[in-house]
C-alpha positions in Angstrom: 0.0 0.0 0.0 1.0 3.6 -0.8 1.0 6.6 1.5 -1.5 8.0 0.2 -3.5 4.6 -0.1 -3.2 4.6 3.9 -4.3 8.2 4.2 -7.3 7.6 2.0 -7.8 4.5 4.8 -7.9 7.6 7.6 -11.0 9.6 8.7 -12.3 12.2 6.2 -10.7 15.1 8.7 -7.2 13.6 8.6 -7.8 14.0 4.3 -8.8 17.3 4.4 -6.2 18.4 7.1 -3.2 16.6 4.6 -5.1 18.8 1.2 -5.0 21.9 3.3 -1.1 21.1 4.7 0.1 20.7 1.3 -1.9 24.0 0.3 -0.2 26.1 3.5 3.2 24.3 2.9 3.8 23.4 -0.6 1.7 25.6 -2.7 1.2 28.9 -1.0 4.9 29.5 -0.2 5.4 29.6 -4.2 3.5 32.9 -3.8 6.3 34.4 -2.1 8.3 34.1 -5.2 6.3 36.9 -6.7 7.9 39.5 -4.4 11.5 40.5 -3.9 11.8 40.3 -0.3 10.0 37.2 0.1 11.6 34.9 -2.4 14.2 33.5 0.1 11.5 32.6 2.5 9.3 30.9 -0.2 12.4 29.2 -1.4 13.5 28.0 2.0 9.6 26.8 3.1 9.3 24.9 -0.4 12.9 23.3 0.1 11.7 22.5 3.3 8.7 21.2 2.9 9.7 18.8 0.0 12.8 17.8 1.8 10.3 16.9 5.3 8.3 15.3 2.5 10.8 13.3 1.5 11.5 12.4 5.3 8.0 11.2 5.6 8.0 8.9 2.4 11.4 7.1 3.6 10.1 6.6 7.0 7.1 5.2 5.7 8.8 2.8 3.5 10.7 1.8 6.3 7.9 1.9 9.0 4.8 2.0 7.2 2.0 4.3 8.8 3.6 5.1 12.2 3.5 7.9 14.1 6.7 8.7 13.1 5.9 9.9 9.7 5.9 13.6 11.3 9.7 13.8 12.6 10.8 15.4 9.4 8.5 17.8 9.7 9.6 18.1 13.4 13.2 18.2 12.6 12.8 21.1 9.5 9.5 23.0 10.1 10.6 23.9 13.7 13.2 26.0 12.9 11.5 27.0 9.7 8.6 28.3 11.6 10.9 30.8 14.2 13.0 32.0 10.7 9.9 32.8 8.7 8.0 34.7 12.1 11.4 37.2 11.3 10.9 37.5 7.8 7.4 38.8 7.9 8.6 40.9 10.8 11.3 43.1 8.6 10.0 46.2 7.9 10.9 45.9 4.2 8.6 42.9 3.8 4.9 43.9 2.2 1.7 43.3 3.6 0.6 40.5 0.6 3.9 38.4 1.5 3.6 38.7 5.4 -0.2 37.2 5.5 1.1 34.9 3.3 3.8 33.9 6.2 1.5 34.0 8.5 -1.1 31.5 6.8 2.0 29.6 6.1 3.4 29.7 9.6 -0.5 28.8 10.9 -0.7 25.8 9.0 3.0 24.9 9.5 2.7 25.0 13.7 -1.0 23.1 14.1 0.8 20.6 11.7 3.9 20.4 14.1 1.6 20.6 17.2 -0.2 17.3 15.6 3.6 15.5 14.8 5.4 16.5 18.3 1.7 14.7 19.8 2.4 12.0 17.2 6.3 11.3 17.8 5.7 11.6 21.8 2.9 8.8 21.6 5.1 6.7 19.7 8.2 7.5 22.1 5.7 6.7 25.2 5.0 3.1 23.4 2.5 3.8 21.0 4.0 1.7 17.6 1.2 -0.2 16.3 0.3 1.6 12.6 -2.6 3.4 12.5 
């Protein structure tokens, strides 16, 4: 089975939460390349974002569906999260690119606050796939 098979196995929430974390994560930041002082930080979040996804496909080949899968994002989008807060706070950066940090950073920390939840349970004894 595929990762995405398995998440099409999960409650309809836990679909819509991955379609609106690829949105916030993957597909927003590429806004950010339309402005000059936000292009770092939407190259950064992208390169980010596919190298956590890339974390999460080799952990479940190696796993399967464990709560593990969100330690990349763990391990990247943590510090991602505290550099882009500065970026939308410099006072050269304008208003369309910092909402766009913002919804970025939104989506970015309730998705961390679901993997640190995740990777604890698992750490606590929780291993059986979901």
């Amino acid at each position: 089975m595929t990762l995405e098979e398995a998440i099409a196995t999960q409650p309809l929430w836990v679909q819509v939460w991955v379609n609106i974390l690829f949105l916030g994560a993957f597909v927003l930041p590429l806004a950010l390349l339309i402005w000059k002082p936000s292009r770092i930080a939407g190259l950064v979040t992208v390169t980010a974002s596919v190298l956590a996804a890339g974390g999460v496909y080799w952990i479940y080949g190696q796993l399967g569906y464990v709560r593990l899968l969100g330690v990349p994002h763990v391990i990247l989008w943590t510090p991602l999260v505290v550099w882009l807060w500065r970026q939308q706070a410099r006072p050269d950066m304008p208003v369309w690119p910092r909402r766009i940090i913002l919804t970025v950073c939104a989506v970015i920390v309730v998705s961390l606050v679901f993997d640190y939840a995740d990777a604890a349970r698992y750490l606590l004894g929780e291993r059986q796939a979901y």
